[in-house]
C-alpha positions in Angstrom: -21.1 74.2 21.2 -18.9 73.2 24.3 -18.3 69.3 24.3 -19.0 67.3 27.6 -15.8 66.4 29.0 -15.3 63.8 32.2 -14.1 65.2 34.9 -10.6 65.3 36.2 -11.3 64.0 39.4 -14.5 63.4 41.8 -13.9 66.3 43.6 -14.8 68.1 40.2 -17.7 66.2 39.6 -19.2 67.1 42.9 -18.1 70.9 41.9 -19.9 70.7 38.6 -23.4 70.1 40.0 -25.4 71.6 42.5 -26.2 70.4 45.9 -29.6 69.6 45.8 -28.9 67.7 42.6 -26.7 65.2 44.8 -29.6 64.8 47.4 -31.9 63.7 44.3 -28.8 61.6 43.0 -28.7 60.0 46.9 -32.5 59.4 46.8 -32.5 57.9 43.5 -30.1 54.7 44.9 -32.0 54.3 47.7 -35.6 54.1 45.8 -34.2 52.1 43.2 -33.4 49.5 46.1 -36.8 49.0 46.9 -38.2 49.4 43.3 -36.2 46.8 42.1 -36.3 44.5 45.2 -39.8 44.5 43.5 -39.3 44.2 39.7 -38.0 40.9 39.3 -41.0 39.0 41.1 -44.1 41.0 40.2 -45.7 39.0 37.3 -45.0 35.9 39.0 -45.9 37.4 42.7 -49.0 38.5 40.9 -49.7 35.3 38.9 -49.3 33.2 42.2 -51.6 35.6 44.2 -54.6 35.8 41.5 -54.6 32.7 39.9 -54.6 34.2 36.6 -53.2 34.0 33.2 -50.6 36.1 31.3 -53.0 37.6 29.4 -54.6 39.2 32.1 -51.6 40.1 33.7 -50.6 42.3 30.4 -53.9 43.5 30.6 -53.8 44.6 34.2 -50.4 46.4 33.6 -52.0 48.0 30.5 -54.5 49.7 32.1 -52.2 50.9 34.4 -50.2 52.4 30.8 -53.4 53.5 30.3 -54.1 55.5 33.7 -50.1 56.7 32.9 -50.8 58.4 30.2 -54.2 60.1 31.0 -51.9 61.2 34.5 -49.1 62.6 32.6 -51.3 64.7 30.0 -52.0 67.0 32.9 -48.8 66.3 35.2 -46.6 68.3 32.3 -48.9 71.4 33.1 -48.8 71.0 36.8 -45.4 70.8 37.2 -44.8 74.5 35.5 -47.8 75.6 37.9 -47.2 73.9 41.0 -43.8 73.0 41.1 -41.2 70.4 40.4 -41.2 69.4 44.5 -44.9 69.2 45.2 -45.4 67.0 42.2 -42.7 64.8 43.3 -43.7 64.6 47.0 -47.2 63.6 45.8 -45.9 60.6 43.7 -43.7 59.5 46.0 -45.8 59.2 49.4 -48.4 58.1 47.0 -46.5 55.1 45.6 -45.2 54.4 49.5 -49.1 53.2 50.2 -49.6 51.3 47.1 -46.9 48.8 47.9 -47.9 48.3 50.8 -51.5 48.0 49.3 -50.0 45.6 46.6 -48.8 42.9 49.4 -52.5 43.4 51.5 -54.6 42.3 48.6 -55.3 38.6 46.6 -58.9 40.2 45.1 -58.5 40.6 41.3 -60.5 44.1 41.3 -58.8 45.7 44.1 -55.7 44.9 42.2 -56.9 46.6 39.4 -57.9 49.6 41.4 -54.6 49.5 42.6 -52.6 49.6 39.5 -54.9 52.5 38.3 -53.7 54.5 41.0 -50.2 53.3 40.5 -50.2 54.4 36.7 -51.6 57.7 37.8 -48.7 58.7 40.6 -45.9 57.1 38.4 -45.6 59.6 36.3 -45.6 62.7 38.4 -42.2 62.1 39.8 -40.4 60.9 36.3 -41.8 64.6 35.0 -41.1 66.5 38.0 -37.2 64.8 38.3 -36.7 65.2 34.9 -38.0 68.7 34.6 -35.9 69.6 38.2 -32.4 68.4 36.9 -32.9 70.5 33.8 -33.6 73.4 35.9 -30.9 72.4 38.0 -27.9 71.8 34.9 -26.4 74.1 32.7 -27.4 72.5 29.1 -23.5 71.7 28.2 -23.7 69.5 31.5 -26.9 68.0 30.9 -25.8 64.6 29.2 -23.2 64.2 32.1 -26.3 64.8 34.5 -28.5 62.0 33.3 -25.5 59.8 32.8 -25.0 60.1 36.6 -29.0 59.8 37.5 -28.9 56.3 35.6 -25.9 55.3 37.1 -27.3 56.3 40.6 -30.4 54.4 39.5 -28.5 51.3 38.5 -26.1 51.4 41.7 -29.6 50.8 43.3 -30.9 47.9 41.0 -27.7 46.2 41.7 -28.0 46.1 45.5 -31.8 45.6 45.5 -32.3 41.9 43.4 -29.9 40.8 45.6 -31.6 41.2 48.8 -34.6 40.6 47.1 -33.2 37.4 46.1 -32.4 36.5 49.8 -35.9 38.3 51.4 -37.7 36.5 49.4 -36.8 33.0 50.9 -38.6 34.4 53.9 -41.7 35.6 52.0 -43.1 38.3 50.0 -43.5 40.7 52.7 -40.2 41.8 53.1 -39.8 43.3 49.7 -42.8 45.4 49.5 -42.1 46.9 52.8 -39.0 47.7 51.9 -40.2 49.0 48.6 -42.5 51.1 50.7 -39.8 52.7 53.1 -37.5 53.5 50.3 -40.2 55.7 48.7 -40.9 57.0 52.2 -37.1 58.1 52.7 -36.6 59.4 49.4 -39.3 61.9 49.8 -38.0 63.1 53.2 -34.9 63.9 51.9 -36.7 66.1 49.0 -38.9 67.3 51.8 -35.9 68.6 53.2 -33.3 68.9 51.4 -34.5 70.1 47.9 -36.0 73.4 47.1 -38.3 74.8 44.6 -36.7 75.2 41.5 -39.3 76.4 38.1 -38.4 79.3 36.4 -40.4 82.8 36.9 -41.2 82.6 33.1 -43.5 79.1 33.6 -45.3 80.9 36.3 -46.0 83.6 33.8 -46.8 81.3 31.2 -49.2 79.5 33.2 -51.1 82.6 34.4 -51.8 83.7 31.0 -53.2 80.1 30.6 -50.9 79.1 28.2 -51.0 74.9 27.7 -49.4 72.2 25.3 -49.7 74.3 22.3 -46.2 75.3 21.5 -45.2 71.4 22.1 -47.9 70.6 19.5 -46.8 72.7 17.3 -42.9 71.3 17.5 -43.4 68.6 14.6 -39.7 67.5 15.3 -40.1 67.2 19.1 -43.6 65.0 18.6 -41.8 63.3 15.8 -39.1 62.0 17.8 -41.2 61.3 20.8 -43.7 58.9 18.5 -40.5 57.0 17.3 -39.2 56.8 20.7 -42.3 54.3 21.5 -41.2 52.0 19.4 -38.3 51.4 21.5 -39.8 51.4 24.7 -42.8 48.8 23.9 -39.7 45.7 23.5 -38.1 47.3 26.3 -41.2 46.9 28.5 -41.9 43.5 27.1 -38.4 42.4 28.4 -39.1 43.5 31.9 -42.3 42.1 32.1 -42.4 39.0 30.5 -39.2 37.6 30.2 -38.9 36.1 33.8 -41.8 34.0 32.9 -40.9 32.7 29.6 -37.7 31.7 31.2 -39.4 30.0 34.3 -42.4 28.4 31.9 -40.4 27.8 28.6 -37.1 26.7 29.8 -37.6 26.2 33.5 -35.5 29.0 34.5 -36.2 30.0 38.0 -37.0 34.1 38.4 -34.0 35.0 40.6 -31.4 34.0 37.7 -33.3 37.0 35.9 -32.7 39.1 39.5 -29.3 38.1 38.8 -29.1 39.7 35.2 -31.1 42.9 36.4 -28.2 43.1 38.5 -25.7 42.2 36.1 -27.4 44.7 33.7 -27.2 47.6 36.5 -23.3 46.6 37.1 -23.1 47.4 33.8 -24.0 50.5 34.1 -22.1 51.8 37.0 -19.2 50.7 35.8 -19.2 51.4 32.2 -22.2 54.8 31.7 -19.5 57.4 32.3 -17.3 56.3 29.5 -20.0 55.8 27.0 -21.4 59.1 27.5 -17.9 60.7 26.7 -17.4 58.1 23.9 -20.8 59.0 22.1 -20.7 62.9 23.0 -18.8 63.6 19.6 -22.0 62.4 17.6 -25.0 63.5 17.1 -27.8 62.4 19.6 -29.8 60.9 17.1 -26.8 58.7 15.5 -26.1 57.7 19.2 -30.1 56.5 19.5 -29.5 54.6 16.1 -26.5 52.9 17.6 -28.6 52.0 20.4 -31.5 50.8 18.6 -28.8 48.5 16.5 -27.9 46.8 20.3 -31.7 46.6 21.1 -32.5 44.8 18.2 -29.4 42.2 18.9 -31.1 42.0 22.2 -34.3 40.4 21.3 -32.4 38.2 18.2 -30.4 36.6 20.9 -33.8 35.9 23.0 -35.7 34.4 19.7 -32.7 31.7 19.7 -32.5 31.2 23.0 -32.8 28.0 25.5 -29.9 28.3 28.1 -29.4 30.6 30.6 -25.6 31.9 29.0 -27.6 33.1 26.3 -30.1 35.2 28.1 -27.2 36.3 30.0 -25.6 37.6 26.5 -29.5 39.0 25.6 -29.1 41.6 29.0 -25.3 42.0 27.6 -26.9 43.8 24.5 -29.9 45.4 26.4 -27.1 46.9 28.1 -25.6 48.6 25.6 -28.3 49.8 24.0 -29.4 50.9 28.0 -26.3 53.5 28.0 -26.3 54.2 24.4 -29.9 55.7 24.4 -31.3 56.5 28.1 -29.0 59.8 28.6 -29.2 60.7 25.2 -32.9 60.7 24.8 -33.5 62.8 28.0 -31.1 65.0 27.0 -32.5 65.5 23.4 -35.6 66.0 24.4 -34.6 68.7 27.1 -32.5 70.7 24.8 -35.5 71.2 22.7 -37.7 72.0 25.4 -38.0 76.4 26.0 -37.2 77.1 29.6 -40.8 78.1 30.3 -42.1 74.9 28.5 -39.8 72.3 30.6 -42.5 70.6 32.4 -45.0 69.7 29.4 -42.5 69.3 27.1 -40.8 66.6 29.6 -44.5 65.6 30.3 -44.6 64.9 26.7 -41.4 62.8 26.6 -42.6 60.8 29.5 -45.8 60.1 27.6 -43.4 57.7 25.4 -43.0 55.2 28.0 -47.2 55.1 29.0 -48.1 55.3 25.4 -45.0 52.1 24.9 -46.3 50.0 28.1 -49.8 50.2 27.1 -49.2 49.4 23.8 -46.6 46.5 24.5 -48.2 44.9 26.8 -51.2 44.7 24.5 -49.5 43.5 21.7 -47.1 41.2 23.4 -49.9 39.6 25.9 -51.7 38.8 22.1 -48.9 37.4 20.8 -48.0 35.3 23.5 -51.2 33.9 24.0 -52.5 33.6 20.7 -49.7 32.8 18.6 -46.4 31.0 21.1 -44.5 32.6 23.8 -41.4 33.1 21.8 -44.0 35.3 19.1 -43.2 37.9 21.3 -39.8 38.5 20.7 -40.1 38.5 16.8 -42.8 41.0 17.5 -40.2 43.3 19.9 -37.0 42.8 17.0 -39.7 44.5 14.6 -40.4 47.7 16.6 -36.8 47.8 17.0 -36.3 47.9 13.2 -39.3 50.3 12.8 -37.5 52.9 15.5 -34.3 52.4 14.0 -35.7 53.5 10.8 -37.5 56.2 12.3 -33.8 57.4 13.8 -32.4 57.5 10.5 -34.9 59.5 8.9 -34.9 62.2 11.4 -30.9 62.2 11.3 -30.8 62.8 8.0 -33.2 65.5 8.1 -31.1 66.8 10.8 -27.8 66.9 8.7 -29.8 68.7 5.8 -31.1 71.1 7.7 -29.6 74.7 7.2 -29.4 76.1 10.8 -30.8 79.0 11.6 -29.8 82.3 13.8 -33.3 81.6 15.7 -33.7 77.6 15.7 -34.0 76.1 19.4 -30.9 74.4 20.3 -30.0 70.7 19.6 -28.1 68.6 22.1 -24.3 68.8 22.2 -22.5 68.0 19.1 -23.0 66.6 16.0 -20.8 64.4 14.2 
């Protein structure tokens, strides 16, 4: 199979891709400005606002897992039905009034109504993106394709702590407004700028009522998809509780961590197009394994730490492990997907990061509470270890298995 190559020059790049795959790239920085304006403060915002204890917090965002995953067992099927753009229309406006909803509110319940809704419209745009740019890319190009969404993503999460950091001198208000417009702009410019793009064949499919049985039958696709929790639950963990055992264990205030989002999305910009080409020449699932190696580094560096340089060095590997495995796993699980099956299969895939939150949080939120803060760190190098394991196992069955003239293909290259 052809091997990704970078481009030559920009002019290339833009040539390569379509151009309503360049609107969505355009969107993507401007909602992850006012997503990650957001990110940084949340647990704290929301700990300040209620009055409440971590626990409840983790429980609050698990039921919002929860709703996540219940919303993206039926998003899969209604992206091949209805359409990539509808879906991601829906999510988008949706999420627009929940922020605003989010900064309106101090009453525990309507909190919890609100992150129920939240988890439910989350998930329809990650499917209906995911499932678009597959439509949208040639499968050679497809690693280069999400390489470029996360950098777009992480151009955004470098600008937005920052003025987050600034905004939120003022107040609170500022960011969820502006977290609110983004979401409102972004879907204007799909509104208008992106058409339709599902095959014929998953209109076809779904007329002859055809559901998630082929995906349930693909025991290496569900395999890999059940291992692939295991990394996102520490991943989670780190984005949601890690500002406040820095601010309560080590008096670390929450804009140092704004700082190393935006460190971490730096990162990124500069340095995802030269991992991708680096890692191309291996197989996808060697490249996860390397990842999961800088993950688990990660939270080592986190169960040792007390100063800010070596949280700092903690993003470094989070990082790492960020461009090592992000592209790759989309890609993966895209290649394996039929064309008429793109939506549930990437519904599926997206089911990794409900199915991770809800069960993260959980764990972590009883860890931290019932054991010691840092608990929660030992607990997130373990599912590290337990992925990484899983990795192996499934690249070695890989490299045994003797391909054949009708198997569905693998992402680019193995090594």
């Amino acid at each position: 199979m052809h091997m990704i190559r970078m481009p030559a020059t920009w002019q290339t790049l833009f040539q390569r891709f379509p151009r309503p795959f360049w609107v969505m790239i355009n969107g993507t920085v401007i909602n992850r400005i006012g997503e990650s304006m957001i990110w940084p403060i949340l647990t704290v915002y929301m700990r300040e606002q209620l009055g409440i204890a971590v626990a409840l917090i983790t429980t609050l965002l698990t039921i919002e897992a929860i709703s996540a995953i219940i919303s993206t067992s039926f998003t899969g099927i209604g992206v091949d039905r209805f359409g990539r753009k509808q879906i991601m229309l829906i999510s988008l406006l949706s999420n627009s009034v929940l922020f605003l909803a989010m900064l309106s509110t101090t009453n525990l319940y309507i909190w919890g109504v609100i992150l129920i809704a939240k988890g439910a419209v989350n998930p329809m745009y990650r499917v209906g993106a995911r499932a678009a740019v597959t439509d949208l890319v040639e499968e050679d190009n497809r690693a280069q394709a999400y390489a470029i969404m996360r950098t777009a993503a992480n151009i955004g999460v470098t600008i937005g702590p920052v003025i987050g950091g600034l905004l939120i001198f003022i107040s609170y208000a500022p960011l969820f407004i502006g977290a609110s417009l983004a979401m409102l702009l972004f879907a204007i410019l799909i509104y208008r700028y992106v058409p339709e793009t599902i095959p014929q064949e998953a209109i076809e499919e779904q007329e002859q009522g055809i559901g998630y049985g082929m995906v349930l039958k693909d025991r290496r696709f569900l395999a890999y998809c059940s291992i692939y929790v295991f990394t996102v639950m520490p991943y989670i963990l780190l984005f949601t509780l890690l500002p406040v055992y820095m601010k309560d264990e080590f008096s670390i205030s929450e804009s140092v961590f704004g700082l190393m989002l935006t460190m971490n999305a730096a990162m990124v910009v500069m340095f995802q197009f030269g991992t991708t080409r680096l890692v191309d020449r291996f197989h996808p699932l060697f490249t996860l394994m390397m990842g999961t190696v800088a993950a688990i580094s990660c939270f080592g560096v986190i169960v040792v730490s007390g100063s800010v340089e070596l949280f700092v060095l903690s993003m470094v590997f989070l990082t790492i492990a960020e461009m090592l495995m992000m592209p790759t796993s989309m890609t993966y699980a895209a290649n394996l997907a039929p064309t008429a099956q793109r939506g549930r299969y990437m519904g599926v895939y997206s089911l990794t990061w409900g199915f991770g939150q809800a069960l993260g949080l959980s764990i972590g939120g009883f860890l931290n509470d019932a054991i010691a803060p840092v608990a929660v760190w030992y607990g997130a190098v373990f599912m590290n270890v337990i992925a990484l394991a899983g990795f192996t196992a499934l690249w070695w069955a890989d490299r045994r298995q003797v391909p054949q003239p009708q198997a569905p293909a693998l992402a680019p290259s193995v090594g």
